[in-house]
C-alpha positions as a Markdown table, in Angstrom:
| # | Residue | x | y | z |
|---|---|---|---|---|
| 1 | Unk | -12.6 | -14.8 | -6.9 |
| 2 | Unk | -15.8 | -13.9 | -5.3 |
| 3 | Unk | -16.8 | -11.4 | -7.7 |
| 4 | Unk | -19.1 | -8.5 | -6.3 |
| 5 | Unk | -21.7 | -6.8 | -9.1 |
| 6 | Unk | -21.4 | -2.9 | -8.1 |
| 7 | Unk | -25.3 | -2.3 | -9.1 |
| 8 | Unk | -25.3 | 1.5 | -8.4 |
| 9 | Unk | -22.6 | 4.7 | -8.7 |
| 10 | Unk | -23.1 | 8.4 | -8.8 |
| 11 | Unk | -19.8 | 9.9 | -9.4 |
| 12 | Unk | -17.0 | 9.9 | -7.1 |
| 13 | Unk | -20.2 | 9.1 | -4.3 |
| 14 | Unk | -21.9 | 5.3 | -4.7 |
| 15 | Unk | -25.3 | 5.3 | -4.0 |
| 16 | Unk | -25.8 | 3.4 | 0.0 |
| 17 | Unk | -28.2 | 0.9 | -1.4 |
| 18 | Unk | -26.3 | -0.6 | -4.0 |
| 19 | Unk | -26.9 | -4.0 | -4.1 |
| 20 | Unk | -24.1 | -6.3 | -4.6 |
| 21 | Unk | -23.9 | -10.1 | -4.7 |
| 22 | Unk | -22.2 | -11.8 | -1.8 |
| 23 | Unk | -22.2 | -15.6 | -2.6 |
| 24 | Unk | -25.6 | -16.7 | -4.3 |
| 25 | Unk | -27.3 | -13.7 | -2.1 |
| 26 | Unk | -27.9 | -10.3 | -3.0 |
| 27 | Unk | -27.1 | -8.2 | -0.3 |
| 28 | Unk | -27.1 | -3.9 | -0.1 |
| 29 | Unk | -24.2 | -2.1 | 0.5 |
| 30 | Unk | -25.6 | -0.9 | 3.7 |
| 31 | Unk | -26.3 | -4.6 | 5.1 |
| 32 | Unk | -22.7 | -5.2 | 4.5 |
| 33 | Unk | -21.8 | -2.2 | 6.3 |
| 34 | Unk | -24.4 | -2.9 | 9.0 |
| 35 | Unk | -23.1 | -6.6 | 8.9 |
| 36 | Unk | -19.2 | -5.2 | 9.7 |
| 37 | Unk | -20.2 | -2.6 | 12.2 |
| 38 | Unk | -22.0 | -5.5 | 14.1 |
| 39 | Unk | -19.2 | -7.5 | 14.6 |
| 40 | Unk | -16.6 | -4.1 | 14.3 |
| 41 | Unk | -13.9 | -6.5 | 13.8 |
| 42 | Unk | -13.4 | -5.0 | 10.5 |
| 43 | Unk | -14.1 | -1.8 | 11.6 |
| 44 | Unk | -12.0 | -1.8 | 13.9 |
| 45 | Unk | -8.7 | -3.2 | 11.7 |
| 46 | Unk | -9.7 | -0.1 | 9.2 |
| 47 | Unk | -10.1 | 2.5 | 12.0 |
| 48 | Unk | -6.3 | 3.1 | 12.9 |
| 49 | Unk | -5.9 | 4.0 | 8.9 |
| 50 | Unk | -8.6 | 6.3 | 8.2 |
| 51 | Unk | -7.5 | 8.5 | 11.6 |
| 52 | Unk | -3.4 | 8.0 | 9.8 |
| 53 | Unk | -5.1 | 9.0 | 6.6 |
| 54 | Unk | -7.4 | 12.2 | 7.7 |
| 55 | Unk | -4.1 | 13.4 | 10.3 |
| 56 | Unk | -1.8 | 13.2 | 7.2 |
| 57 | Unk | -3.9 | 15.5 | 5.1 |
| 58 | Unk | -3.9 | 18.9 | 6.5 |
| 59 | Unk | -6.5 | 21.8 | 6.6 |
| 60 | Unk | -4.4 | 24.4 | 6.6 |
| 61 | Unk | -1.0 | 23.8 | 5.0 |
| 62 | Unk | 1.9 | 26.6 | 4.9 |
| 63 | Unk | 2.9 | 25.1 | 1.7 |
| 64 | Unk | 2.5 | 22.9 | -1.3 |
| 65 | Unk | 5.0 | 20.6 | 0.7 |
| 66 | Unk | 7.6 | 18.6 | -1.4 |
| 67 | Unk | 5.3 | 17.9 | -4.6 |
| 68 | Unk | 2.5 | 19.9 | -4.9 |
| 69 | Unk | -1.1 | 19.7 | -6.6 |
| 70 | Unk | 0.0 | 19.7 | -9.9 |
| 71 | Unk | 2.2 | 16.5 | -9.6 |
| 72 | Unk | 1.8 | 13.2 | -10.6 |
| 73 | Unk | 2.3 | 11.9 | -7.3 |
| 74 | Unk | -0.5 | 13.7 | -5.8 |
| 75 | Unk | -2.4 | 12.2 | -8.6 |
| 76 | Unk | -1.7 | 8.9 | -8.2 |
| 77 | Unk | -1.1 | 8.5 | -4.6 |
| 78 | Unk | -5.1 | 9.4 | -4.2 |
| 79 | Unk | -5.7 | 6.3 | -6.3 |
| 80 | Unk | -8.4 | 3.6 | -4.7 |
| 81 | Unk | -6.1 | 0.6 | -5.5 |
| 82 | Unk | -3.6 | 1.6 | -2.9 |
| 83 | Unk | -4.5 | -1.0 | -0.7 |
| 84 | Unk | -4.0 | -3.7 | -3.5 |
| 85 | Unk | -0.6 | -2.0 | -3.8 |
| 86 | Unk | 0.0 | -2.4 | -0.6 |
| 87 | Unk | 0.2 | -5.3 | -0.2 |
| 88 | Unk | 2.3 | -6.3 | -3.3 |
| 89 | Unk | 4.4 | -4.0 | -2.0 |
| 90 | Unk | 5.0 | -6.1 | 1.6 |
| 91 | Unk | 5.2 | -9.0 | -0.3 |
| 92 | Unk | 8.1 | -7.9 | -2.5 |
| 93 | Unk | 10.0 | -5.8 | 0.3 |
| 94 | Unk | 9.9 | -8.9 | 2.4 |
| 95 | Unk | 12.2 | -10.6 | -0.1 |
| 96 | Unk | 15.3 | -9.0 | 0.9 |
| 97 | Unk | 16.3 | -10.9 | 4.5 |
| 98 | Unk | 17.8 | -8.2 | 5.9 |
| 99 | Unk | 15.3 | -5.9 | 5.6 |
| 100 | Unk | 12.7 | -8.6 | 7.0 |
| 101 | Unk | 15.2 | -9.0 | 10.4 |
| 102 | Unk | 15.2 | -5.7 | 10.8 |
| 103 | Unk | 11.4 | -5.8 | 11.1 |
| 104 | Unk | 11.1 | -9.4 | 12.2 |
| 105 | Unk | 13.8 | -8.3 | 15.4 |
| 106 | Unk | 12.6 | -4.5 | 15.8 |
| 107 | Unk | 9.0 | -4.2 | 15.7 |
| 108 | Unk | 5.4 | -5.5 | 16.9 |
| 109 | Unk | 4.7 | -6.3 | 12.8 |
| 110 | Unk | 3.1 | -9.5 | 13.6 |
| 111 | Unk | 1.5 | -8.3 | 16.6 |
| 112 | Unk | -0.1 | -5.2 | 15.5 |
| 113 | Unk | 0.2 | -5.4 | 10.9 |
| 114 | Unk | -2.5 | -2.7 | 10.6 |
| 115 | Unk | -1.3 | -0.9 | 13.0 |
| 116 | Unk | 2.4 | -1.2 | 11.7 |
| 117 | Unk | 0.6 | -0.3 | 7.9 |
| 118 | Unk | -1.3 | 2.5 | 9.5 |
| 119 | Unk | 1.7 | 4.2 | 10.6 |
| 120 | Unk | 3.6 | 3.2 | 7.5 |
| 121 | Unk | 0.5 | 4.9 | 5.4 |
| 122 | Unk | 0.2 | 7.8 | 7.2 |
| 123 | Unk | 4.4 | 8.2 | 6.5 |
| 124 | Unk | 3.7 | 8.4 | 2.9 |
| 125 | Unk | 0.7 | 10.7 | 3.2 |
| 126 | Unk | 2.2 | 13.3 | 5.2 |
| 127 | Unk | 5.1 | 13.3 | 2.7 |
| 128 | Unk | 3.1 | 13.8 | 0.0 |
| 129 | Unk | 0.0 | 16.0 | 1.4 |
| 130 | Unk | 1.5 | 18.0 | 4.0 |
| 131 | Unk | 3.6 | 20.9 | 3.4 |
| 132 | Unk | 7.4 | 21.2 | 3.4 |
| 133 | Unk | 7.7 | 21.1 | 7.1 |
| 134 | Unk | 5.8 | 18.0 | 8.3 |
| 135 | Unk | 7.1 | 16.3 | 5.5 |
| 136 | Unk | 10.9 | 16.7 | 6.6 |
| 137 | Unk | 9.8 | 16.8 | 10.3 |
| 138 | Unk | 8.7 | 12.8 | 9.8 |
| 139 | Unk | 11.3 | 12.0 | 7.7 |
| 140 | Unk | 13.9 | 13.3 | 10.9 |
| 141 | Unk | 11.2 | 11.2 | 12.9 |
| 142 | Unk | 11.9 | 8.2 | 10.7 |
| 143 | Unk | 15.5 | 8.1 | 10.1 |
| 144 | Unk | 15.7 | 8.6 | 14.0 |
| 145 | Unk | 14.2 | 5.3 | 14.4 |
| 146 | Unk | 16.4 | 3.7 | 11.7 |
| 147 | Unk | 19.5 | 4.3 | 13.5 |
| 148 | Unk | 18.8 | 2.0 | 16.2 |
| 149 | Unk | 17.6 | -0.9 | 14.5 |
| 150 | Unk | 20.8 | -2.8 | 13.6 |
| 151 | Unk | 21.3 | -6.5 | 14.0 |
| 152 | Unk | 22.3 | -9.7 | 12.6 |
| 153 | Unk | 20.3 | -11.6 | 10.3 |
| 154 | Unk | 20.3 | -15.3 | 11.8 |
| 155 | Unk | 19.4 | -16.6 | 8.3 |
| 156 | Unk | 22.2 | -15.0 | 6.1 |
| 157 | Unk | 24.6 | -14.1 | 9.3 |
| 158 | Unk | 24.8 | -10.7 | 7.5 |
| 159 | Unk | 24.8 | -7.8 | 9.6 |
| 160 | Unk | 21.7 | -5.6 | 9.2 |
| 161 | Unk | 21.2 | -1.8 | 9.5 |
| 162 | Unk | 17.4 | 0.2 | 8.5 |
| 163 | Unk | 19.8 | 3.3 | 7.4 |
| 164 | Unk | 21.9 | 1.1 | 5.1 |
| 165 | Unk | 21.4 | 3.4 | 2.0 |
| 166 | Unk | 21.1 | 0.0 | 0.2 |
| 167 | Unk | 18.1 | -1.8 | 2.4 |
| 168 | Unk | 16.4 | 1.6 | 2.0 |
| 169 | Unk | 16.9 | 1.7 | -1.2 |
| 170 | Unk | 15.3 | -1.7 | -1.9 |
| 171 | Unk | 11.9 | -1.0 | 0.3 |
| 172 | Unk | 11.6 | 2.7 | -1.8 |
| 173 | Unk | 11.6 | 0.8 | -5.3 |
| 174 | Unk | 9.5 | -2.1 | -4.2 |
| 175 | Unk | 6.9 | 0.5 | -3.3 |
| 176 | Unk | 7.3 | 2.4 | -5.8 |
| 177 | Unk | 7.0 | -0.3 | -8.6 |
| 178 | Unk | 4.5 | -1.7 | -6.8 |
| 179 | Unk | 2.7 | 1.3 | -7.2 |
| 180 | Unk | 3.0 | 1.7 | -10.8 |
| 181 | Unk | 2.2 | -1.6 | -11.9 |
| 182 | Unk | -1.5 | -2.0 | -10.0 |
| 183 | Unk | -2.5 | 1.5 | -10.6 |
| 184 | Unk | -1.6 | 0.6 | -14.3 |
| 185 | Unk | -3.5 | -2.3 | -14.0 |
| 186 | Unk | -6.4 | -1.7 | -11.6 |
| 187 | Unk | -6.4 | 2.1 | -10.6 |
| 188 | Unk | -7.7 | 5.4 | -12.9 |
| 189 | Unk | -4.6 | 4.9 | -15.5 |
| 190 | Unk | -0.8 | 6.2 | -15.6 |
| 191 | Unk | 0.3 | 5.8 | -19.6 |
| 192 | Unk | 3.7 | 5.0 | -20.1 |
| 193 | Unk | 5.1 | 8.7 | -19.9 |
| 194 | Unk | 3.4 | 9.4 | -16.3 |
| 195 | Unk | 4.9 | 6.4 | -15.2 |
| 196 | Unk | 8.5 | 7.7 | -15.4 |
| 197 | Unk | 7.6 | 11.1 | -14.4 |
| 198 | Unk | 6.0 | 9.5 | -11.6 |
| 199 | Unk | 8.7 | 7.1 | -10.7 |
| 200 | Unk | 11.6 | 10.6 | -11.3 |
| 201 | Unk | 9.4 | 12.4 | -8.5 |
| 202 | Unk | 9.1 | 10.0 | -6.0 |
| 203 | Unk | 13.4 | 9.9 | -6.5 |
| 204 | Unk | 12.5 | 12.5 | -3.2 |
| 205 | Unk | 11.0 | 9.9 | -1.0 |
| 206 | Unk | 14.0 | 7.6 | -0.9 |
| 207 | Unk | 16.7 | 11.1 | -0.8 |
| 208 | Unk | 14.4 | 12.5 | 2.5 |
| 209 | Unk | 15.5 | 9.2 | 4.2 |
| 210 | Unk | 19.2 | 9.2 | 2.9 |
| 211 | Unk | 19.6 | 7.4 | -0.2 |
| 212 | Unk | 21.9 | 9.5 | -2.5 |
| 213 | Unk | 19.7 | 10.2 | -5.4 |
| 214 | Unk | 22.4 | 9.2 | -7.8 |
| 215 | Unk | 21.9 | 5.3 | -6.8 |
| 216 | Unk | 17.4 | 5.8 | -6.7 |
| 217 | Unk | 16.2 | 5.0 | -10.1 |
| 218 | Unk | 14.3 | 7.5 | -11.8 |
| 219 | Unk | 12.7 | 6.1 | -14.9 |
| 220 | Unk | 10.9 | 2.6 | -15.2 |
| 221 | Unk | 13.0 | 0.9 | -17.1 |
| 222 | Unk | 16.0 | 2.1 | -14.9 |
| 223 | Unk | 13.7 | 0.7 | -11.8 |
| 224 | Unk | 13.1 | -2.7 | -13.4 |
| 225 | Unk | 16.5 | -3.0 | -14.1 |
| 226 | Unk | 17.6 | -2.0 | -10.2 |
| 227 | Unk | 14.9 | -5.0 | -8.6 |
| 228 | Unk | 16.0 | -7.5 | -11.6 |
| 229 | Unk | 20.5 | -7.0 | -10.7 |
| 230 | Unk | 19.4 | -7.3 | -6.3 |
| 231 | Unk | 21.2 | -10.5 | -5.2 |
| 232 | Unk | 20.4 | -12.3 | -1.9 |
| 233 | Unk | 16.7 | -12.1 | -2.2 |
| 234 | Unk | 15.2 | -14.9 | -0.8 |
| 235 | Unk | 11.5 | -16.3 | 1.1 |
| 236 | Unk | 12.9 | -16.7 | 4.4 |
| 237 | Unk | 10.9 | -18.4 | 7.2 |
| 238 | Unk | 9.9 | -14.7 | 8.3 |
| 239 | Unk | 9.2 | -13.3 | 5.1 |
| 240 | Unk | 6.6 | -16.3 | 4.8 |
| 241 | Unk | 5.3 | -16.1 | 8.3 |
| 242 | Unk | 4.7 | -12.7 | 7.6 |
| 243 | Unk | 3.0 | -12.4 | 4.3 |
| 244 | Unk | 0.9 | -15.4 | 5.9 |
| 245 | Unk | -0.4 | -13.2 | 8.5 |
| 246 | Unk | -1.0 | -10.3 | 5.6 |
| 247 | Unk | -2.7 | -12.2 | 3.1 |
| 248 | Unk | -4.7 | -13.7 | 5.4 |
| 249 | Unk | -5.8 | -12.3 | 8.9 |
| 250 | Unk | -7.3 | -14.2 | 11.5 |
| 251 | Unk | -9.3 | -11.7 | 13.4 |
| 252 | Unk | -10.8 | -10.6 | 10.4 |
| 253 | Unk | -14.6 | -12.0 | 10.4 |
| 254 | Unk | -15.6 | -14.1 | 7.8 |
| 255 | Unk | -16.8 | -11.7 | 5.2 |
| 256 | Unk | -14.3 | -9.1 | 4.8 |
| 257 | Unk | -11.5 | -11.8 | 5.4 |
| 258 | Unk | -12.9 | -13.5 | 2.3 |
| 259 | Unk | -12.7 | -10.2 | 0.4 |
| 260 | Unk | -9.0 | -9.7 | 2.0 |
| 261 | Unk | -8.1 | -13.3 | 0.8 |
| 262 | Unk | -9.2 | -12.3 | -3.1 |
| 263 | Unk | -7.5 | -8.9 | -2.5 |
| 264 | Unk | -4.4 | -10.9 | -1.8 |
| 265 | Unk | -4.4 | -13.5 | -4.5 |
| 266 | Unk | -5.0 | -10.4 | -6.8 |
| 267 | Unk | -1.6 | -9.0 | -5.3 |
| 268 | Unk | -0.1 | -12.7 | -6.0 |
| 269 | Unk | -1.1 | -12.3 | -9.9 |
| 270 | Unk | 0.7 | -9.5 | -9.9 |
| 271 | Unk | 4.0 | -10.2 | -8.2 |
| 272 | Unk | 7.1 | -11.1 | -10.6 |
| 273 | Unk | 7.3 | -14.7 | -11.9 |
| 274 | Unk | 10.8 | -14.6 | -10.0 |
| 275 | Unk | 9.3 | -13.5 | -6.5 |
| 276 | Unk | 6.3 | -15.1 | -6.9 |
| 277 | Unk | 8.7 | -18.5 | -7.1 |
| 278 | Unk | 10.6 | -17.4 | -4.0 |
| 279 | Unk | 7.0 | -17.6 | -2.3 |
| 280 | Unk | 6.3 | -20.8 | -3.7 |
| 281 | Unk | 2.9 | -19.8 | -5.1 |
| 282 | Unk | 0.7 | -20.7 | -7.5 |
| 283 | Unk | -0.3 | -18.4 | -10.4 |
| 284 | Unk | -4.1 | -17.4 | -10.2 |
| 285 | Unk | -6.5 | -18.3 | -12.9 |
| 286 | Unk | -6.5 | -15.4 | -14.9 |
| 287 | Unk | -10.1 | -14.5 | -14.9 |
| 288 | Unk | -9.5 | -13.9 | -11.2 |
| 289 | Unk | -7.3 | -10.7 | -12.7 |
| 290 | Unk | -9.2 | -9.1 | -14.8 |
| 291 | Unk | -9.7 | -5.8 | -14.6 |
| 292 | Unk | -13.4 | -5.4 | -13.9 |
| 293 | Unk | -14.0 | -7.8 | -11.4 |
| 294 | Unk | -10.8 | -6.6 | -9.5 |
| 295 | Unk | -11.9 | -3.0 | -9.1 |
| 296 | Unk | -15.3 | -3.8 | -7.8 |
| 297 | Unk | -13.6 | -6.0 | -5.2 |
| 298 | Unk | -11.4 | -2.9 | -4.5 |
| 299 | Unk | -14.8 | -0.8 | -4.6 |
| 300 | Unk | -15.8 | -2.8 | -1.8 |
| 301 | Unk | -12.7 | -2.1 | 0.6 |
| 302 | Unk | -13.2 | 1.1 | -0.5 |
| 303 | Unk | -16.2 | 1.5 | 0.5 |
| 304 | Unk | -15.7 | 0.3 | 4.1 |
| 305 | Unk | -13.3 | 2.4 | 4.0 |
| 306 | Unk | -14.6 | 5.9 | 3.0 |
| 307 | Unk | -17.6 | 5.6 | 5.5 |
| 308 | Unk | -15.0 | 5.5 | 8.4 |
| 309 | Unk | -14.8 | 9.4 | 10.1 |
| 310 | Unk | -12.4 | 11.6 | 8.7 |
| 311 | Unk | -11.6 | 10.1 | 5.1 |
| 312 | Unk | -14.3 | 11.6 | 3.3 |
| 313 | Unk | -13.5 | 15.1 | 4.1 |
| 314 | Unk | -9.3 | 14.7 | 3.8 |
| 315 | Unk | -10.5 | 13.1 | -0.1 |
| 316 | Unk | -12.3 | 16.6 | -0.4 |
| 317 | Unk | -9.6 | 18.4 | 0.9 |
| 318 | Unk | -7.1 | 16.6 | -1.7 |
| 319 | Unk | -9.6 | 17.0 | -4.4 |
| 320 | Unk | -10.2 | 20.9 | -4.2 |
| 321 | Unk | -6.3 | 21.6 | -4.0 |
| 322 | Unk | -5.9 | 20.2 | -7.2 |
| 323 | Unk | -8.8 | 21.5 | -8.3 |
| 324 | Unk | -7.4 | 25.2 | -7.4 |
């Protein structure tokens, strides 16, 4: 991995002129903003997001919406390492061939991914920021949608269909172990006992879109146990087309795809022995996981990311509601 030194921090604000070290060079956290604005490329990838993100996060909310302030949710859902989760999440949800047809068939995914992630991100943020209202309204929007893709997969012959209780049930608890295990591992912390209170709230997410809560795991171990007994899971020629195009986008210029490309063997370390086989990966070297080096390179995303209009203000309106 290409490690970056984080020289400066001040809080929840980093200091503009941190240096970091790109390659053998030091080089300032505003050159390497100045350096992506030039070319926009990345700005323009990150842009769509950070317009998801500050829409999602209301000024004026009726309500506490479906979880509130106090919950663990809010808590970890504001965590930096999302995008890191992210992306293991994709990797993992693309496992299941039915799911990945109904994208592969019914979408512009490979087309448009951040776009297809921006509208995927703002989903989850407006569930858990917004009040009570927007948060069902988009679900209505969502399941809406998922009642016209249906289809066959041409790989298993099986016929697909998004509101199959059972696909949406596999995309919720790929997220949401996904979640757990790189916030664990890379984000502010969630000890053993947040974890399952974490995983029993988001039971909500997957019951807004239709999935009985009787079948939606609620603790971790009942979670592992649900991904470990799915059958039919597979790497199919979409899946890997796919998780290509995430792990490594071509219109990315050179130095935030390299930093993309170490984000993405980070969410390979992670992934499952078992679905890390499906992919046919190798495992990194392990001082490419530790912790350290892993959250400055999610520092720098961050970064990137934070500058962009709209996300530093919808982080301070998240921060003073649960500060209230």
């Amino acid at each position: 991995m290409r490690l970056l030194q984080q020289a400066a921090c001040n809080g929840r604000r980093r200091i503009p002129g941190a240096v970091v070290e790109l390659g053998d060079q030091p080089v300032s956290w505003l050159h390497l903003l100045k350096m992506n604005n030039q070319r926009q490329t990345s700005v323009d990838v990150m842009e769509p997001l950070a317009r998801a993100f500050a829409r999602s996060v209301p000024e004026r909310p009726a309500d506490d919406g479906l979880f509130g302030p106090r919950s663990v949710v809010w808590r970890v859902h504001r965590d930096r390492s999302f995008p890191l989760a992210g992306i293991r999440s994709l990797m993992v949800q693309a496992l299941n061939p039915l799911a990945m047809a109904g994208v592969a068939e019914h979408s512009t995914w490979q087309q448009d991914p951040f776009g297809r992630i921006a509208a995927t991100s703002g989903y989850i943020l407006t569930v858990t920021y917004g009040d009570t209202a927007a948060a069902h309204k988009v679900a209505s929007f969502v399941r809406g949608v998922h009642g016209h893709v249906n289809g066959t997969d041409p790989v298993t012959g099986r016929e697909y269909h998004a509101s199959d209780p059972s696909l949406l049930l596999w995309i919720h608890a790929a997220m949401v172990d996904s979640i757990v295990n790189i916030v664990q591992r890379y984000g502010r912390g969630l000890d053993a006992s947040d974890a399952d209170a974490y995983v029993a709230e988001m039971v909500t997410f997957a019951t807004i879109l239709g999935v009985p809560a009787k079948l939606v795991p609620a603790s971790v171990t009942a979670l592992h146990k649900y991904l470990e007994s799915v059958d039919l899971l597979q790497a199919g020629p979409a899946a890997r087309d796919s998780i290509a195009l995430v792990l490594d986008p071509p219109w990315l210029e050179q130095e935030t795809r390299e930093l993309w490309r170490d984000l993405g063997q980070v969410a390979i370390g992670t992934l499952p022995d078992w679905a890390r086989s499906m992919y046919g990966f190798d495992e990194p070297p392990p001082q490419s996981m530790e912790r350290e080096p892993v959250r400055q390179l999610i520092g720098a995303v961050d970064l990137a990311f934070e500058m962009l209009p709209g996300v530093m203000e919808a982080r301070e309106r998240i921060e003073l509601r649960m500060r209230a």
